[in-house]
C-alpha positions in Angstrom: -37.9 29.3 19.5 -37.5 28.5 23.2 -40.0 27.8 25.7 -39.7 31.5 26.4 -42.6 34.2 24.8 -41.6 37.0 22.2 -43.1 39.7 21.0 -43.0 41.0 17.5 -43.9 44.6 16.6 -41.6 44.4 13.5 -42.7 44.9 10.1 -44.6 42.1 8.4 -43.3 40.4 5.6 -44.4 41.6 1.7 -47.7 39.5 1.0 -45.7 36.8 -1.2 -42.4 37.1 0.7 -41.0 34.0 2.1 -38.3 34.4 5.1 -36.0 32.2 5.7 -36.0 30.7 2.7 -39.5 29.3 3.2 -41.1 28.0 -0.2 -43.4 24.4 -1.1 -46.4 25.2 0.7 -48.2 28.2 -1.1 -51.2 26.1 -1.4 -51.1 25.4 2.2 -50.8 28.9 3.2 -53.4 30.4 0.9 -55.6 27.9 2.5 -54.7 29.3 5.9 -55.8 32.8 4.2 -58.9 31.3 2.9 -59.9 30.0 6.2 -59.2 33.5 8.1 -61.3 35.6 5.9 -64.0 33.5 6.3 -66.4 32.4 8.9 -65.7 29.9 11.6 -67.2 26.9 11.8 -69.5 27.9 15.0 -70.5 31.0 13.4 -71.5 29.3 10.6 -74.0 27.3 13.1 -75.2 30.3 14.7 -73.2 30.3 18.2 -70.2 32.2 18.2 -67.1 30.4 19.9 -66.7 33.3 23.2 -62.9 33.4 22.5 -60.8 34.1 19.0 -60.5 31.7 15.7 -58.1 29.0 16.1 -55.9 27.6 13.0 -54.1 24.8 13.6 -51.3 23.0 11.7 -51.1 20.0 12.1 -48.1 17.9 11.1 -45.6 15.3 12.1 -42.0 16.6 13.3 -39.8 18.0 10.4 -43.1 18.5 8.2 -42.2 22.3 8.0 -45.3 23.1 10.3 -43.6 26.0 12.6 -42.3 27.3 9.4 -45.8 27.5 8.2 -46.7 29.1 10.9 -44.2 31.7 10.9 -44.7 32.4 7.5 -48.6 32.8 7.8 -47.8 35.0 11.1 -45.5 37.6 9.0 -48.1 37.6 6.4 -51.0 38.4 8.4 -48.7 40.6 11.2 -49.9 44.1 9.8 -54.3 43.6 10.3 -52.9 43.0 14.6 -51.6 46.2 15.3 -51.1 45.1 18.9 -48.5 42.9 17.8 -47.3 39.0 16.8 -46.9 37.2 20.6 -44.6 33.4 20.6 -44.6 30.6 22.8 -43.5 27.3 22.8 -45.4 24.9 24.3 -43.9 21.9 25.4 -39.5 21.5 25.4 -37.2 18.7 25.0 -38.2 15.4 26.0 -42.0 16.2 25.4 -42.1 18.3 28.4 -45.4 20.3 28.7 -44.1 24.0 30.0 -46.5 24.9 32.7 -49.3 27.6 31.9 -47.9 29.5 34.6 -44.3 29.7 33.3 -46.3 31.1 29.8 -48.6 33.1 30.8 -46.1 35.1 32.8 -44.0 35.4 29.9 -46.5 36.4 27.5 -47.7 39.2 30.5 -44.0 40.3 30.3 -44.2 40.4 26.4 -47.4 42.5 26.5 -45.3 44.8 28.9 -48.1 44.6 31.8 -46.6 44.9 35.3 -45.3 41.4 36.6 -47.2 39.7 38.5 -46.7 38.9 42.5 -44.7 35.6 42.6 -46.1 32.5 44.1 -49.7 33.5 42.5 -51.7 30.8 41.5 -51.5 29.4 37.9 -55.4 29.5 37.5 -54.8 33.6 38.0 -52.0 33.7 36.2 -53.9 32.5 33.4 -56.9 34.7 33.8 -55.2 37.6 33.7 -53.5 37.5 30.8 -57.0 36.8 29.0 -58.2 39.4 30.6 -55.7 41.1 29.3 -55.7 39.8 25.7 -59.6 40.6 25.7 -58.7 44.3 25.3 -56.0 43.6 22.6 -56.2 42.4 19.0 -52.5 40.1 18.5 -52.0 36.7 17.1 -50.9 34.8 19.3 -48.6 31.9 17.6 -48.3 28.6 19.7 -46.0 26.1 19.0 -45.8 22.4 20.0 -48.6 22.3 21.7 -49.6 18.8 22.8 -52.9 18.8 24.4 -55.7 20.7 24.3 -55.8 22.3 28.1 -52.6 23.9 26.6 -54.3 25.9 24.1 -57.8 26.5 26.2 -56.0 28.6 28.9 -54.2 30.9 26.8 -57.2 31.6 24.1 -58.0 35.2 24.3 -61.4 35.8 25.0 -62.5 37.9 21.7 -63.3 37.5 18.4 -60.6 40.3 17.4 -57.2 38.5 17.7 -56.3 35.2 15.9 -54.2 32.0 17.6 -52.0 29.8 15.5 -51.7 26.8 17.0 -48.9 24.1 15.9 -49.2 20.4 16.9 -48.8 16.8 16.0 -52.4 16.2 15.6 -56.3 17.4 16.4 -57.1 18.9 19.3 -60.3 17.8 20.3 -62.1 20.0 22.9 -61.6 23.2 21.1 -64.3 25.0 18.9 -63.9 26.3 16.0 -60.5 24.7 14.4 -60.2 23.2 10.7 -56.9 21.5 10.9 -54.3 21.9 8.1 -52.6 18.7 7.7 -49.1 19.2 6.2 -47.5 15.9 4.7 -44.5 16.2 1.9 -43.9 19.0 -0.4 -44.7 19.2 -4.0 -42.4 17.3 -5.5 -40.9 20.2 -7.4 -40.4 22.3 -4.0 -38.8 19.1 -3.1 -36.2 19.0 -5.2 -36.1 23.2 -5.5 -35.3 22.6 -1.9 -32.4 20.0 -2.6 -30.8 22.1 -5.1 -30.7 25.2 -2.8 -29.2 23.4 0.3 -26.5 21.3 -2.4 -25.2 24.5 -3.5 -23.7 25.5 -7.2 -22.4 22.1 -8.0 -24.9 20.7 -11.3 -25.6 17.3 -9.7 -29.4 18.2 -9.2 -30.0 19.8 -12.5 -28.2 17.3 -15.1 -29.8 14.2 -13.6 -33.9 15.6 -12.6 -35.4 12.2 -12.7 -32.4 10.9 -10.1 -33.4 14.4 -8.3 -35.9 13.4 -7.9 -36.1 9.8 -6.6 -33.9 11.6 -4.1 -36.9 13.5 -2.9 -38.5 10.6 -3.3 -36.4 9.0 -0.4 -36.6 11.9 1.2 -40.5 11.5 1.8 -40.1 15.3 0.7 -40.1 15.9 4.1 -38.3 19.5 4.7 -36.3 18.4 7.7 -34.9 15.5 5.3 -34.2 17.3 2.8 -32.5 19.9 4.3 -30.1 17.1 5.8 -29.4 15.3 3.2 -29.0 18.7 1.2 -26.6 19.5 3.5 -24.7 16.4 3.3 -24.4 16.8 -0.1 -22.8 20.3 -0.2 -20.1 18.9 2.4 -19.4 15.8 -0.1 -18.9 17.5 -3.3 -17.2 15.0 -5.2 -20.5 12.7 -4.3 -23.6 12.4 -6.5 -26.9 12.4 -6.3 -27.0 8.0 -6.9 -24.2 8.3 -4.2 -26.6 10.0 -2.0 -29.9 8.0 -2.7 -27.5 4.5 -1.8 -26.3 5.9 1.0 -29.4 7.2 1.9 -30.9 3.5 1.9 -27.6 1.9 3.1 -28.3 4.6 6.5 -31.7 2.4 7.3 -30.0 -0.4 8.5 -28.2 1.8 11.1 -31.3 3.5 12.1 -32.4 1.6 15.4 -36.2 2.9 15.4 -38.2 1.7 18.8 -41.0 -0.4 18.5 -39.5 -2.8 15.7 -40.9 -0.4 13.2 -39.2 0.0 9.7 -37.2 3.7 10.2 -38.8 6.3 8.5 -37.3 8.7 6.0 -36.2 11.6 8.9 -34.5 8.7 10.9 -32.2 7.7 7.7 -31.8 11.0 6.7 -30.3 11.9 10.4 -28.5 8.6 10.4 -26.8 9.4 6.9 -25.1 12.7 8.4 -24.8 11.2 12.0 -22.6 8.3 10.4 -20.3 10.3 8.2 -19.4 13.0 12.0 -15.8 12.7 13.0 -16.4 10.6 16.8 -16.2 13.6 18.6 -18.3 16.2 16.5 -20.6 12.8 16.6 -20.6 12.8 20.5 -20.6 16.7 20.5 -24.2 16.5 18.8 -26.1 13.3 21.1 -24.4 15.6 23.8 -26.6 18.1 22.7 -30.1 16.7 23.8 -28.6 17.4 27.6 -28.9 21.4 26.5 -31.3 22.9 28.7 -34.3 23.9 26.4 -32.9 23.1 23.6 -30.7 26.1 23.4 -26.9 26.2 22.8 -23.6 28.0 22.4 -20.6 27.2 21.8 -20.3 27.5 25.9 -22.3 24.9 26.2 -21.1 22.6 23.9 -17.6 22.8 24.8 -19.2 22.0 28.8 -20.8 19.0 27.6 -18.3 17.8 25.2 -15.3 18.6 27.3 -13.3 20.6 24.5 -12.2 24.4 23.9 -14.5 27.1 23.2 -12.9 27.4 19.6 -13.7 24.0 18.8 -17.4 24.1 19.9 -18.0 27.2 18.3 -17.0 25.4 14.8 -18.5 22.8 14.9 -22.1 24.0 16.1 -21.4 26.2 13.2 -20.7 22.6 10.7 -23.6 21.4 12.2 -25.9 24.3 10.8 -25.0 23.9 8.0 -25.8 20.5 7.9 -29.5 21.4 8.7 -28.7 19.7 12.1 -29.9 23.1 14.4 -31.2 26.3 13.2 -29.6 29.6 14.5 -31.3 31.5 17.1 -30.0 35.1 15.6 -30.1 38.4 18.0 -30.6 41.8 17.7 -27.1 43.0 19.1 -25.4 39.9 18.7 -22.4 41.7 17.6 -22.2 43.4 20.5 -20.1 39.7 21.7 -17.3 40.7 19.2 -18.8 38.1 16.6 -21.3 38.3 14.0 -23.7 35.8 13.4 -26.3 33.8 15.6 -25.9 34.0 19.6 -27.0 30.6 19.7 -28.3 27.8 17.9 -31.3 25.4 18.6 -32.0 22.0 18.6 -35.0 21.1 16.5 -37.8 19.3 18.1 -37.4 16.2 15.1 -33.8 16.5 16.0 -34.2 15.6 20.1 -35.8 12.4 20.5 -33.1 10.9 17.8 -30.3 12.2 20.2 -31.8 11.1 23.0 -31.7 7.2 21.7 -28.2 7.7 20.7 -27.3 8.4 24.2 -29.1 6.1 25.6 -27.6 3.6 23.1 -24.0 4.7 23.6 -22.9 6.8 26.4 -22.8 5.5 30.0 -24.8 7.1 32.7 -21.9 8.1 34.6 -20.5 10.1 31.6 -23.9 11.7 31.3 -24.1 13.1 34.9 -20.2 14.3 34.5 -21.2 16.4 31.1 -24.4 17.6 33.1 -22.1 19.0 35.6 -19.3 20.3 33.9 -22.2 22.1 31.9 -23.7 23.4 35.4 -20.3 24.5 36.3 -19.5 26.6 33.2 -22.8 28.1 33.9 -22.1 28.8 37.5 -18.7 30.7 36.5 -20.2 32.9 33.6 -23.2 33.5 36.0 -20.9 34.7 38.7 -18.9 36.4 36.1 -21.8 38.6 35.0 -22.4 39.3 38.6 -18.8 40.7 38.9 -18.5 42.8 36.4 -21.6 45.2 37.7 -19.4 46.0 40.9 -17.8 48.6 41.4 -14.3 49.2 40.2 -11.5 48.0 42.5 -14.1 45.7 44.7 -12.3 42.4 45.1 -14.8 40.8 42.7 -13.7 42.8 39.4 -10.0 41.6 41.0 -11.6 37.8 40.6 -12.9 38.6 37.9 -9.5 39.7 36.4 -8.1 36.3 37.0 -10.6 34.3 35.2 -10.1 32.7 31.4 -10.8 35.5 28.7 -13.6 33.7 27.2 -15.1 33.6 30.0 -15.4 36.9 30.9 -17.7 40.1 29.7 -15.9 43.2 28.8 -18.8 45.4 30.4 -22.0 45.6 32.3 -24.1 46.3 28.8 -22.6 42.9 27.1 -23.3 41.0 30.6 -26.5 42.3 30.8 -27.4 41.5 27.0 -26.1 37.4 27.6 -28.5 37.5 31.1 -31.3 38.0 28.7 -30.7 36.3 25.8 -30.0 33.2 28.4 -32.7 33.3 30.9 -34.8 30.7 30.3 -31.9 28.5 29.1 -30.5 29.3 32.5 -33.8 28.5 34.7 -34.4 25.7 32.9 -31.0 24.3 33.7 -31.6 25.3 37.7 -34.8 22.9 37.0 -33.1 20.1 35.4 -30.4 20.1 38.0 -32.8 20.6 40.4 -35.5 17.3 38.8 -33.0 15.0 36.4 -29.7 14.9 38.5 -31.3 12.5 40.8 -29.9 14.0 43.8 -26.2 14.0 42.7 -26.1 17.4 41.2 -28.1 19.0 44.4 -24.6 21.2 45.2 -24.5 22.5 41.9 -28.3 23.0 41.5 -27.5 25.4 44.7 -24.8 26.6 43.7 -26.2 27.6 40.3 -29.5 28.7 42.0 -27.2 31.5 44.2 -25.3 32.6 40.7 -29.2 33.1 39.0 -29.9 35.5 41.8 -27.0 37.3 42.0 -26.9 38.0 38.3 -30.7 39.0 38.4 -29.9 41.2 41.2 -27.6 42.9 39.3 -28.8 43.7 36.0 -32.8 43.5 36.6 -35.3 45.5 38.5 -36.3 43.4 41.5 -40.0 43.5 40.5 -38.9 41.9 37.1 -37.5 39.0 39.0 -39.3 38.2 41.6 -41.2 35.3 40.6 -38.1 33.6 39.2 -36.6 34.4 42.8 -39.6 32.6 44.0 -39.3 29.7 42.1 -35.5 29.7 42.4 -35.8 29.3 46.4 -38.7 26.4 45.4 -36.0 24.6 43.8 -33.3 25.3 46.5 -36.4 24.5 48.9 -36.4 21.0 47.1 -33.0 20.2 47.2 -32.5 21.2 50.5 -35.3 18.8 51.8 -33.9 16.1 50.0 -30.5 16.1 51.4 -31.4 17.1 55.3 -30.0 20.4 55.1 -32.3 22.0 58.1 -30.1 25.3 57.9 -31.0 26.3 54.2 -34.5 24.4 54.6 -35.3 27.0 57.6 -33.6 30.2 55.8 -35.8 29.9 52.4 -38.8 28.6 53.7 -38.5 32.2 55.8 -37.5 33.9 52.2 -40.4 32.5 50.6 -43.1 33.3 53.5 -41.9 37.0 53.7 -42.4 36.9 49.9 -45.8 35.7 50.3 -46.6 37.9 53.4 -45.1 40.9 51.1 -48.1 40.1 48.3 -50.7 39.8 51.1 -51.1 35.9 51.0 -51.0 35.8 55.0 -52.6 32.2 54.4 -49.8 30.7 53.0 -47.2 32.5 54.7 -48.0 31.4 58.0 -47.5 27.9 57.4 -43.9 28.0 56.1 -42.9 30.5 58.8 -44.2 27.5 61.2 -42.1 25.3 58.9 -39.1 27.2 59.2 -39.3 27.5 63.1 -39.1 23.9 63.3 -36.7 23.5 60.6 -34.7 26.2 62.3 -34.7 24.5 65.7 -33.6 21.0 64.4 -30.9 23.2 62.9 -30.6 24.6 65.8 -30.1 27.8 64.1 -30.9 30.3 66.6 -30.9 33.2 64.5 -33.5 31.8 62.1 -35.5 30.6 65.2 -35.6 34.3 66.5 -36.6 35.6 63.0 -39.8 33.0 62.3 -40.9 34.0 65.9 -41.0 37.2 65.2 -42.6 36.8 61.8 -45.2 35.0 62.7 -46.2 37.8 65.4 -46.0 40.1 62.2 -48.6 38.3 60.2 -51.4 37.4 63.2 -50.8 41.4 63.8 -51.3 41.8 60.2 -54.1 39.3 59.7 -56.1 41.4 63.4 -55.3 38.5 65.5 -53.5 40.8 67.9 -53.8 37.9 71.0 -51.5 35.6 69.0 -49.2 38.0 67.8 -48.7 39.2 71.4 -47.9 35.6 72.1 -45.5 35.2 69.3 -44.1 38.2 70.1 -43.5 37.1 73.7 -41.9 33.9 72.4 -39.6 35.6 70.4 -39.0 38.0 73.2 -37.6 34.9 75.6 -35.6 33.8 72.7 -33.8 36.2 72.4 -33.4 37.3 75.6 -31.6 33.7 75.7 -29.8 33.3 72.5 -29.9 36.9 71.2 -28.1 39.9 71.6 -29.0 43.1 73.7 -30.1 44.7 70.4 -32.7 41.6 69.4 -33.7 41.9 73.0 -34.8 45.8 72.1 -36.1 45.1 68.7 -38.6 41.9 70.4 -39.9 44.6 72.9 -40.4 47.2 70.4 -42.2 44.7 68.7 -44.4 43.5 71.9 -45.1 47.1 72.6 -46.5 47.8 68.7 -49.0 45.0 69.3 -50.4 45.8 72.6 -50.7 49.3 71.6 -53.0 48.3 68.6 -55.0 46.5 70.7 -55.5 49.0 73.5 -53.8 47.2 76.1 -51.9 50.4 77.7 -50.4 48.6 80.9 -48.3 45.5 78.3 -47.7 48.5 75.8 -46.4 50.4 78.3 -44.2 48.0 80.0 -43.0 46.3 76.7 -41.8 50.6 75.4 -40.0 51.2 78.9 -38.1 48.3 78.4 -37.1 48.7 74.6 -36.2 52.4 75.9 -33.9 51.0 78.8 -32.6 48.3 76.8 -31.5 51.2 74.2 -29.9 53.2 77.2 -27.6 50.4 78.0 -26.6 50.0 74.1 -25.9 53.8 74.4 -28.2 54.7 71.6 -30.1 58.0 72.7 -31.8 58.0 69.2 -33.4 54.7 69.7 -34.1 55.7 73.4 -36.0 58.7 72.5 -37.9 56.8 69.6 -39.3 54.4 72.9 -39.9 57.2 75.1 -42.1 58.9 72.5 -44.1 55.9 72.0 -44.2 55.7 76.0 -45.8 59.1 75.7 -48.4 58.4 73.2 -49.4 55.5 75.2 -50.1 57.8 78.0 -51.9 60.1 76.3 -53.8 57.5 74.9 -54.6 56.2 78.3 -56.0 59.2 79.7 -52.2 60.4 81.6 -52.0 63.9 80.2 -49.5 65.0 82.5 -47.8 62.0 82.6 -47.3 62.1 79.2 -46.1 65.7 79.3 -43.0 63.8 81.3 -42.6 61.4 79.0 -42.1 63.5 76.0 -40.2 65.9 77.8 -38.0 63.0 78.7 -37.9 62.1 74.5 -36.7 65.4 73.7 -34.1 65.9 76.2 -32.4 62.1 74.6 -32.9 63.7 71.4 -30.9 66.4 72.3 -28.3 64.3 73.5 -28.1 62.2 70.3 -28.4 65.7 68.4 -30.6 64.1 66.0 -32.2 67.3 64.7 -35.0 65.8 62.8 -36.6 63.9 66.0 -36.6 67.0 68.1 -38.5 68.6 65.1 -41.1 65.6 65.4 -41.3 65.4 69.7 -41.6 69.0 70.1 -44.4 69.3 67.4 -45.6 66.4 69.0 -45.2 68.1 72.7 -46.4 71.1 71.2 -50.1 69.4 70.7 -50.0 67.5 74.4 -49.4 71.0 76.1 -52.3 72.2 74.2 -54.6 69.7 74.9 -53.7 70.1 78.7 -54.4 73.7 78.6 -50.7 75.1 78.3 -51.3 77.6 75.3 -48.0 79.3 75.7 -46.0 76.4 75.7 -47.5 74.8 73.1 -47.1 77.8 70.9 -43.3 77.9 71.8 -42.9 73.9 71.2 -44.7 74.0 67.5 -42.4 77.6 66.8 -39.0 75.7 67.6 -40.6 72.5 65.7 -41.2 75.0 62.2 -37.2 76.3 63.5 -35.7 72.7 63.5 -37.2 71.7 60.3 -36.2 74.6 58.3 -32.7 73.9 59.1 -33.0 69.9 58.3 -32.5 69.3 54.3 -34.0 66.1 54.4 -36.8 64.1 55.6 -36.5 63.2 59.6 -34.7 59.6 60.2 -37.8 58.5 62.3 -41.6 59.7 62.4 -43.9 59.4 65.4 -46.7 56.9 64.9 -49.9 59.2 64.4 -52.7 57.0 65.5 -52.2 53.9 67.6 -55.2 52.3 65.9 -53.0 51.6 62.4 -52.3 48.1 61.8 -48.9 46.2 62.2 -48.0 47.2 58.9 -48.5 50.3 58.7 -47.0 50.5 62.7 -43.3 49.1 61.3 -43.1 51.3 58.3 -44.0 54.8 60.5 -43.7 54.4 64.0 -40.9 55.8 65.7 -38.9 52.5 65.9 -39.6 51.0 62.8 -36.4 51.8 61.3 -34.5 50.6 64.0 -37.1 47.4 63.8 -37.0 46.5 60.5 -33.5 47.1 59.6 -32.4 45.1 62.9 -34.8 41.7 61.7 -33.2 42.2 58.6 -29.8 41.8 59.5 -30.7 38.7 61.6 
């Protein structure tokens, strides 16, 4: 289980049935029952804990404690009708995964709408207990390390049920009796032995040796599953072989701290020492996965060898009880059965990570970490591709790239982007956080690829925080290595992204960011677009004296670096503002000039979008038949740019000034050939007049007359 959240609405597993193969700990688990059914602790003292019971299992890596868990969680899946929700905790290394990272994927999981990136963690949080309040799920959490973890996420009723799965207690939360797994019986033990060996008789004929086997073991599942799996590959060997060999493997083990190894350490170290070298490099290689997670894409990245060959030996590996498969629903769909993917245990990644620090140089690290960025980049770019459209030049790339590399359609693409995401992220972040600055071009580069494959295949509101947090990691990179360019064009991305969810406050400090950023750059198209987005959020936030000024900045900008068309758009913009804030004489000379700078781009429809708003202004000032003029003016450019729709709008529009100056007849003749014009137009008018100067800078760019042209124009800047 990644650090990603699942949902199960499946059918629970038969009271009794084990999945998986799970066996050795009934007593465990009908204590686990036992302890549901009955009171909590807090209860039992008369004051109720305010959120749901807590089990905790408690055991030390390998113990079979997420097992446990799983097993209890099929079990007791059917009494939460709202469904069985997964996280993991904390990833390789002992990395704590942020709340925020969970709580949006357990929001996903729930199906609520995602959340506006860049929110705040602590609301984040809140709402998905919020959320869970109205819900009864268990909510199974594993590897949790401390208890903040496990306090943010508790749902806050007395309906659901949290599993929680750690190392040890968890002081600070209420209401937890901790089952402490150790060893198994020693009969599961050695059941376990003999089901991992295979047919051969070793284990039955000789029990007592079986046994001391176990013994060596410390019954720890994890061990015995290795050394189980060992066996079954050495066939000719017995069980004495095994237990020898077993202790011989201590004396290889190099445990930290001087401390004897324990009985995982010699177990690993008795299948580590009997891997060819390079299936032996292949696995330490492994702990570089990002979260854990790997296919036989990965491995032959890291490793440096064929597709083919990583695929079988991540397959040997399994079956040594070195990773567990991560199987799929529509797996097959990749012309293979089988899992999609296998993961490294947590047990398994701390003993990798001392064999690379023991044998492999740093420099051969950081080359593996980017030939696996690399492969990522291509089958990210890959998935991209194969959504365009037929004959595009990227489906002719596309062509030309290795066949294993490539997806045969948009479904199978789509199906790898999900089954890979936070893999995929989390590689962006250890590119981004462990390459020490030397992978920055491919943490970029990779970056790009995640966007353009999200683009592609998701809903834009399903990615928009991990856009966010993408162009935070670019953001990052970028400052490191003084690229002002890219500092100034996602610090712009991220601000409109905040300004889009209403957090003005935090907005207008990156668009000041970018500005400066963009003028050290001296990027001058960057510099133009922070001007003029800073105008947009003091209009937005009612400050309409230093949007004017913004506005007025950007205006001189461009009427230095820009073209004629920015010079238009920054007067539009100056005009909008003043208008809102009553000031007709600015608003009027700021829509003249937008409407002359249009005539000399020969663009009647943009003209005639101006004069309108030059009219309205002069109504609003108290110049009825001035304003007359001035939409008379707007119709006859209309005309000329035979945009049928905006006649439609400036004679209805002309049809209410001549009534309010008393010209009944024209009026009624103006509003007839308005009903005329829009009967003949199919579909909704390019532009709309702005109805009421008194509407805020939002509203003014998505309905006045120039908005369009506006919008679409800062845009493409």
């Amino acid at each position: 289980m990644t650090d990603q959240a699942v949902r199960d609405d499946g059918p629970p597993s038969a009271p009794g049935h084990s999945s998986g193969g799970f066996s050795g700990r009934e007593r465990e688990l009908g204590e686990l029952r036992a302890d549901v059914a009955c009171a909590g602790l807090s209860t039992l003292a008369g004051r109720p804990a305010p959120h749901s019971r807590v089990l905790l299992i408690v055991g030390r890596p390998g113990s079979g404690r997420t097992a446990l868990a799983e097993e209890l969680a099929g079990e007791l899946a059917g009494d939460y009708p709202d469904g069985v929700l997964r996280a993991r905790l904390s990833g390789p290394g002992r990395t704590v995964v942020p709340a925020e990272r969970t709580a949006r994927d357990l929001l996903a999981a729930l199906g609520a709408d995602p959340p506006d990136p860049g929110v705040e963690p602590t609301e984040l949080t809140g709402t998905l207990r919020a959320l869970l309040a109205e819900r009864r799920v268990l909510l199974l959490l594993d590897d949790v390390t401390e208890a903040e973890q496990l306090l943010e996420l508790l749902p806050e009723n007395r309906d659901s049920l949290v599993v929680a799965v750690a190392g040890g207690p968890l002081p600070g939360v209420s209401d937890v009796r901790p089952c402490t797994l150790g060893g198994l019986d020693r009969g599961a033990a050695v059941e376990l032995l003999r089901s991992r060996a295979g047919a051969a008789p070793r284990l039955t004929v000789d029990p007592r040796r079986a046994e001391a086997l176990a013994e060596a073991c410390g019954d720890l599942p994890a061990a015995l599953r290795l050394v189980g799996g060992w066996l079954a590959a050495h066939p000719r060997l017995s069980v004495s072989d095994a237990t020898s060999r077993l202790e011989e493997a201590a004396e290889h083990a190099r445990p930290t701290g001087g401390r004897r190894a324990d009985q995982l350490e010699r177990a690993f170290q008795l299948v580590y020492g009997g891997l060819p070298r390079p299936a032996a490099r292949l696995l330490r290689l492994l702990a570089l996965a990002p979260a854990g997670f790997v296919d036989a894409h990965t491995a032959s990245a890291l490793a440096g060898c064929s597709v083919s060959t990583a695929r079988e030996t991540l397959g040997e590996f399994a079956a040594l009880g070195l990773l567990r498969d991560e199987p799929h629903e529509g797996a097959e769909s990749y012309g293979r059965p089988g899992p999609y993917g296998y993961g490294v245990p947590g047990w398994l990644d701390p003993l990798l990570r001392d064999e690379l620090t023991r044998t492999e140089r740093p420099g051969d690290l950081m080359v593996a970490r980017a030939r696996m960025l690399e492969r990522d980049v291509r089958r990210l770019w890959a998935c991209w591709a194969v959504a365009e459209p037929s004959g595009s030049s990227a489906r002719a790339k596309l062509a030309e790239l290795p066949r294993e590399l490539r997806f045969d359609n948009r479904a199978q693409a789509a199906h790898w982007l999900a089954t890979r995401r936070g893999p995929l992220l989390a590689a962006a972040r250890l590119a981004v956080h462990e390459g020490g600055g030397e992978l920055d071009t491919l943490a970029r580069r990779l970056a790009r690829a995640l966007a353009l494959a999200f683009g592609a295949h998701r809903a834009p509101a399903e990615t928009a925080a991990e856009t966010y947090r993408l162009h935070e990691l670019v953001l990052e990179v970028a400052g490191r290595g003084g690229l002002w360019r890219e500092q100034a064009a996602t610090l712009l991305d991220l601000a409109d992204l905040d300004a889009g969810t209403g957090r003005l406050a935090r907005a207008v400090p990156r668009y000041r960011a970018a500005l400066d950023a963009a003028r050290t750059a001296g990027e001058t198209g960057h510099t133009g677009r922070a001007l003029e987005s800073l105008g947009a959020a003091y209009a937005e936030l009612g400050d309409s004296s230093r949007a004017a000024d913004w506005y007025d900045r950007a205006l001189l900008h461009q009427q230095t670096h820009g073209r004629l068309s920015d010079v238009a758009r920054a007067h539009c913009l100056m005009g909008a503002v003043h208008t809102d804030a009553g000031r007709w004489t600015d608003a009027l000379r700021a829509w003249r000039a937008a409407a002359a700078a249009y005539r000399r781009l020969r663009e009647p429809s943009a003209q005639a979008r101006a004069l309108g708003e030059v009219a309205r202004v002069l109504e609003y000032a108290g110049r009825p038949r001035d304003a007359l003029r001035a939409w008379r003016d707007a119709l006859a450019t209309a005309r000329r740019a035979e945009d049928v729709g905006l006649q439609a709008v400036l004679r209805a529009r002309l049809g209410d000034t001549c009534a309010a100056a008393g010209e009944a007849a024209a009026a009624r003749y103006h509003r007839a050939e308005s009903a005329r014009l829009l009967r003949h137009t199919r579909s909704d008018p390019p532009g709309t007049v702005r109805p009421d100067a008194s509407e805020n800078q939002g509203k003014l760019q998505k309905n006045s007359p120039t908005a369009c042209e506006t919008t679409e124009a800062k845009g493409e800047s």
